[in-house]
C-alpha positions in Angstrom: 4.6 1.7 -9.4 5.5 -1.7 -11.1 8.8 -3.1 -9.9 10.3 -3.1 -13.3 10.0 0.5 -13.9 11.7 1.3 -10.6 15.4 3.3 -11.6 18.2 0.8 -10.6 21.7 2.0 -9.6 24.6 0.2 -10.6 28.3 0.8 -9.8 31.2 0.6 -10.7 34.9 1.6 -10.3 34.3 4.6 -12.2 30.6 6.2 -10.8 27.3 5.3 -10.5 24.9 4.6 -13.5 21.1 5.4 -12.7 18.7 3.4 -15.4 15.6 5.3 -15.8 13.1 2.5 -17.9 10.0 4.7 -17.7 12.1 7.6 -19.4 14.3 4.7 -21.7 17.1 6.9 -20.0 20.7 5.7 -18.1 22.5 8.8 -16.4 26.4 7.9 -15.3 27.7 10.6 -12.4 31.3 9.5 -12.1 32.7 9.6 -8.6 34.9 12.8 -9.2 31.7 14.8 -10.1 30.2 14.4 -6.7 30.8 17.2 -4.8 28.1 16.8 -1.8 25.6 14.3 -1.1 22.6 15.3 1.3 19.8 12.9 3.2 16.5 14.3 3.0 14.3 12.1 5.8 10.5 11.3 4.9 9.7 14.4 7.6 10.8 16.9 4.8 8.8 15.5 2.2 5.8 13.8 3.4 5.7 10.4 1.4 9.0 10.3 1.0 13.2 10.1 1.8 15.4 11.1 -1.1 19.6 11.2 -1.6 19.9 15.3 -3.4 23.4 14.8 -4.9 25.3 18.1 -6.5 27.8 17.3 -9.1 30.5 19.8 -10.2 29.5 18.6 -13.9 26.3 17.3 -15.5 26.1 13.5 -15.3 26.2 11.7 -18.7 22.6 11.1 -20.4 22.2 8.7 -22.8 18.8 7.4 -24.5 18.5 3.9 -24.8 18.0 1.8 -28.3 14.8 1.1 -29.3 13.4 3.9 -27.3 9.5 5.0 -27.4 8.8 7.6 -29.8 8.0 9.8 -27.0 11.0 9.6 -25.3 13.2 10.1 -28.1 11.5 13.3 -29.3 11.8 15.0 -25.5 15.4 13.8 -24.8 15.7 16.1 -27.7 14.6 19.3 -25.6 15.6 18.1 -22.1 17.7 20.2 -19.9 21.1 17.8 -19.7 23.3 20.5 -17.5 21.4 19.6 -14.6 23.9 19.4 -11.8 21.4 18.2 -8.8 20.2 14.2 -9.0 17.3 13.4 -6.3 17.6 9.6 -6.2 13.9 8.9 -3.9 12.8 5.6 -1.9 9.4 5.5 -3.7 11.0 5.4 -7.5 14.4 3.9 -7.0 14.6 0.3 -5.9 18.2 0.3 -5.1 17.5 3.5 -2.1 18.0 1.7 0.5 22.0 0.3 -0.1 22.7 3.6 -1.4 25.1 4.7 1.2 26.5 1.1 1.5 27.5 1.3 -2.3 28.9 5.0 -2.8 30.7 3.8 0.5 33.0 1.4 -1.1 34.5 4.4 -3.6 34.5 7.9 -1.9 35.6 8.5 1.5 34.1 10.5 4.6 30.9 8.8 3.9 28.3 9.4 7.1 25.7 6.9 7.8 22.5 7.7 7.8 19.9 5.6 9.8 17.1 5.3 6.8 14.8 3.6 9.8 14.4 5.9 12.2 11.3 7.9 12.5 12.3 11.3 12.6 8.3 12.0 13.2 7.9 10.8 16.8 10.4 13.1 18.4 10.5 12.1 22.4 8.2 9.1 24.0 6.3 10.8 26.7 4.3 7.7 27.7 4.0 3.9 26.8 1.3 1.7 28.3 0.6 -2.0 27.0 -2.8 -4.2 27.9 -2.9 -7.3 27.7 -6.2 -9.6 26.2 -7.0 -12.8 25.7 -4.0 -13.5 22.7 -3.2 -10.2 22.0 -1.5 -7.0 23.4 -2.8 -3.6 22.6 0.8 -1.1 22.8 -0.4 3.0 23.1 2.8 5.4 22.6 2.6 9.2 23.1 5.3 11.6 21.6 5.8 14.9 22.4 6.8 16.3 18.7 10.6 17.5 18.5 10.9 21.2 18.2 14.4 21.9 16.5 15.2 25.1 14.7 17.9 22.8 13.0 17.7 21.3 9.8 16.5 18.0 9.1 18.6 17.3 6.2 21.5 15.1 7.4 25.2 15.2 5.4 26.4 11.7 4.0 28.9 13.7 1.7 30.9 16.4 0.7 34.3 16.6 -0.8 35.1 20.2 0.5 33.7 19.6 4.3 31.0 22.2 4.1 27.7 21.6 6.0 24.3 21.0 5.1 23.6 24.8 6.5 26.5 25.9 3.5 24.5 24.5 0.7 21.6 26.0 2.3 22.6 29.4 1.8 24.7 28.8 -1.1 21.7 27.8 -3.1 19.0 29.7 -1.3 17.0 26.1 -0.5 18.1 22.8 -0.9 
């Protein structure tokens, strides 16, 4: 996707403000809204990582001036009591100082190691050769088996865990 259609988050003292350019969209989730935030690794999803934030109330959606035709005809009909946002690496190019941000304004916020590969689970076996000007690394991972759940906690106001929203919400 082209860089300037990526969402950008910008905060402030009061929330967060998530501009949407593709959909000519901002949405502003105030700090006292957010009642859990949940880390959802690339593992989960394939192609990608994603905050999943509940809010006790629907964020505030406004369409921008000057908006495409389109997108002022369905912000007529969209759905704005949505209380879960899903802020992803591959459309938001403010992802990965997330944590940093919201970390300034709410407390009891968990870092979350958005490097790690949760994929490779335990290195068995590492052997490296080396040639002429190069060196040829092979790794082999025994896959982690876990019943638990890969979604991590970086918030929640009431101190539930990730296995309460689980249930809660049937899924996550």
């Amino acid at each position: 996707m082209n860089h300037h259609r990526l969402r950008k988050i910008s905060f402030n003292d009061e929330g967060f403000t998530l501009d949407i350019p593709i959909l000519d969209e901002t949405h502003f989730i105030s700090w006292n809204s957010i009642d859990t935030i949940i880390y959802g690794p690339e593992i989960l999803y394939k192609d990608h990582s994603e905050f999943i934030i509940y809010l006790n109330r629907p964020p505030v959606i406004r369409l921008k001036e000057n908006a495409w035709w389109l997108n002022r005809w369905t912000f007529r009909i969209k759905n704005k009591k949505k209380r879960k946002i899903r802020i992803s690496d591959e459309w938001n190019r403010d992802f990965s100082v997330f944590i940093i941000n919201i970390s300034r304004y709410l407390e009891n916020v968990k870092n979350v190691d958005l490097d790690r590969d949760r994929r490779k689970g335990i290195l068995i076996n590492r052997t490296e050769t080396r040639k002429a000007n190069s060196i040829e690394i092979k790794e082999h991972w025994k896959p982690e088996k876990t019943t638990d759940f890969k979604w991590e906690m970086v918030f929640d106001r009431y101190n539930k865990t990730v296995e309460d929203i689980y249930h809660r919400d049937k899924g996550i």
